[in-house]
N, C-alpha and C positions, 0 to 999 in steps of 0.2 A: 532686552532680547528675550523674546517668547521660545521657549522650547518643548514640544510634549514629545514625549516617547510612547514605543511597544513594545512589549512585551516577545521574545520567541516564541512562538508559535508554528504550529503543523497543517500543514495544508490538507489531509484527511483527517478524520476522527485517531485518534490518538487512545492508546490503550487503557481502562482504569483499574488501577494494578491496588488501589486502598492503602492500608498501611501494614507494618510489620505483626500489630498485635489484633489487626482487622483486615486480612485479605480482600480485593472484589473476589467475586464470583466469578469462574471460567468465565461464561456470556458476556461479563464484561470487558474484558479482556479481549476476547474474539470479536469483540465487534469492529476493530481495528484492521485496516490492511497491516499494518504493521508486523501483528501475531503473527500474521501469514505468513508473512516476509519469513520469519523465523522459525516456523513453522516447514516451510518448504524448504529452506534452508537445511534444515536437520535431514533432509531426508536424499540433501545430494551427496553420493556417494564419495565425488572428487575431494569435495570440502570436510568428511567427515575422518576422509583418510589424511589431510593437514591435520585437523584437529587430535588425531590419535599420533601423529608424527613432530606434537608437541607446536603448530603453527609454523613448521617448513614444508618446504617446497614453491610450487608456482602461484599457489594462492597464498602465500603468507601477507602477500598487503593488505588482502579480503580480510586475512585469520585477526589482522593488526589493528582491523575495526570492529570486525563482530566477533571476535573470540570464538572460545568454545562454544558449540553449541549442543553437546551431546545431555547436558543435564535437562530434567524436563521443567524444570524451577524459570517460568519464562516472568516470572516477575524480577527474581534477581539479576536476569540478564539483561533486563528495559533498565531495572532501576540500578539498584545498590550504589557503592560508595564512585562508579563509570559513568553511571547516568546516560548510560550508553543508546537507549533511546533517543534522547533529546542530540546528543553528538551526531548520530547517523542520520535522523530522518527530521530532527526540530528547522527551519527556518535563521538563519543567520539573524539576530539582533538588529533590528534595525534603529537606528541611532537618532534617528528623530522623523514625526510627523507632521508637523509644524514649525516653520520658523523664521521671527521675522527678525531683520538686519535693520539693526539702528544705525551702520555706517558702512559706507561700501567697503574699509577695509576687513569688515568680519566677511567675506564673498570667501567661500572655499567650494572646492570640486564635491557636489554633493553626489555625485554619481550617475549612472544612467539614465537610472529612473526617477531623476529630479527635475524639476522645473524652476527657472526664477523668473518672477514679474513685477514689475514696477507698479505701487497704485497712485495716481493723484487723490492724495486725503481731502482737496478740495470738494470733490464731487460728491452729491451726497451717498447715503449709504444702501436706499434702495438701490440705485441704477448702480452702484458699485456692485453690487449684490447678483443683479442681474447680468450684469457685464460679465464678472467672475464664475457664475456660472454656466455661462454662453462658452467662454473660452475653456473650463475646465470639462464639457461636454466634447470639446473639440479634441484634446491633448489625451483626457484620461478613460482608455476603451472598456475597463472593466467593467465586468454588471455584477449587480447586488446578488452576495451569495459566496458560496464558497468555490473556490476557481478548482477547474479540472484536474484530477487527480493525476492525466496525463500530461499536463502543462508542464514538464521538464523547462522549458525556456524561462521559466517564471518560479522558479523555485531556486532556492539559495543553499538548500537542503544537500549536506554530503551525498548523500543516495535518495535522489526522486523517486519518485513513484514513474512508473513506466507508461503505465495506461488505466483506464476507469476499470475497476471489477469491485461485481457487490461482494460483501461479506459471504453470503449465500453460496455465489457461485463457488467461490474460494473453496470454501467449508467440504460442498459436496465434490468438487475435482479431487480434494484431497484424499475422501473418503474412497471414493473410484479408486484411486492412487493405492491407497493402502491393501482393501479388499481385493484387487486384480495381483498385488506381490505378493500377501497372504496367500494368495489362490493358487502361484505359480512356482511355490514353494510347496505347496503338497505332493506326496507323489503322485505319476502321471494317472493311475486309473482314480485316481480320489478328485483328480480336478475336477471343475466343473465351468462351465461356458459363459461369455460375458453375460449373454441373456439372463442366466439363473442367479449370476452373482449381482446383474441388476436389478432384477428380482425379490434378492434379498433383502437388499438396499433401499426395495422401493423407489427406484431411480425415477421411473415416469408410474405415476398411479396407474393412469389411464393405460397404462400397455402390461398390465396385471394380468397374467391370464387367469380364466375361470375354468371350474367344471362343463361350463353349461355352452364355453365356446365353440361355434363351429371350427371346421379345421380351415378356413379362409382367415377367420378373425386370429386364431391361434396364431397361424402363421406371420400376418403383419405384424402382430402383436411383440412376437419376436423379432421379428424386424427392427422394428421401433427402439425396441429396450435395447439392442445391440450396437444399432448404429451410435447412440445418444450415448451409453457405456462407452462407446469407442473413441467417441469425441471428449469426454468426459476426460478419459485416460491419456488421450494425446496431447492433449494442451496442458495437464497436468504433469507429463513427463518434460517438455518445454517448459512450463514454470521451473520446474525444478533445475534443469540445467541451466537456464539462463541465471539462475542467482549465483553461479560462480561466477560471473561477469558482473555481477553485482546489479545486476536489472530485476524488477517485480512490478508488476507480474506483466513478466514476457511470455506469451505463449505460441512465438514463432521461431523457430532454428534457424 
């Protein structure tokens, strides 16, 4: 009886967190939806109050998988002695990738996404070959590559990934996120307007104002930076609530 196996594995880029006496580098680590996950997590207010209420109340089944998350130590909360990474977001073990039955009574329930075929050993091995993958063209729809990050139905994963989002987009919603509660925590003559604080941010290069702008250009220009701030900041406040539901990255209420 032939059997190869695989390994667990994650259906997005997976964090690289190094070792204890060799950390990665933040960037590495961010390049992950993952971080994010955790990342936004920290920053919902439901979940932070379980966490300071020691993992009771309504989300304690959430608190029962991702624990605390108030420390900023985001390697010890992927890794350490929980492996808590690989629990939450790793790919269930799959038990074998091959395998062939020397007698019908080894025939067991391989699962959904299994198939069994009979070969005639007579026939030779080209046209076996060709056969097999005529049929295996027919049965198996995936394409080469890595499958969508919002493929929830095809993930085995305790908590999927929700939907496609780059690291990119991630990074800077969060930063909107931050820089607009920084902002709304000053007092009120000290605040300053989505446009300036995207501004700061460099949100959209090209909607930079200048010295030398007319007041037409000025004008879009703010426009521009506010709207893009604005959208920035709303789907980044929907990430964040949606992760007490345990979804990421959802950016619709």
């Amino acid at each position: 009886m032939l059997v190869k196996t695989l390994k667990t594995r994650f259906l997005a880029p997976h964090p690289l967190i190094g070792t204890k006496n060799k950390p990665a580098s933040l960037h590495l680590q961010q390049r992950s939806p993952y971080y994010w996950w955790w990342a936004y997590l920290r920053r919902n207010a439901e979940y932070l109050a379980c966490c300071e209420a020691g993992g009771t109340g309504e989300l304690a089944a959430l608190y029962a998988d991702f624990g605390d998350v108030r420390s900023d130590d985001f390697r010890q909360w992927w890794g350490g002695s929980e492996q808590r990474g690989a629990k939450l977001f790793g790919e269930q073990q799959v038990t074998f990738r091959l395998k062939a039955l020397s007698d019908k009574t080894e025939w067991t329930d391989f699962g959904d996404h299994s198939a069994v075929i009979a070969v005639n050993l007579n026939v030779g091995r080209r046209k076996l070959q060709k056969d097999f993958a005529e049929w295996l063209a027919g049965v198996h729809t995936g394409k080469r590559g890595r499958r969508s990050l919002g493929q929830a139905n095809v993930s085995s994963a305790a908590y999927p990934l929700h939907r496609n989002f780059s690291q990119h987009n991630l990074r800077v919603m969060l930063e909107v996120y931050d820089a607009w509660t920084a902002n709304l925590a000053l007092p009120k003559p000290e605040r300053k307007t989505m446009w300036q604080v995207g501004e700061a941010l460099k949100l959209v290069p090209t909607a930079i104002t200048k010295a030398t702008d007319t007041q037409a250009e000025r004008t879009n220009k703010l426009n521009v930076m506010t709207v893009a701030f604005s959208r920035y900041y709303k789907q980044a406040r929907a990430i964040i609530a949606n992760t007490a539901k345990g979804q990421f990255p959802n950016s619709k209420l």
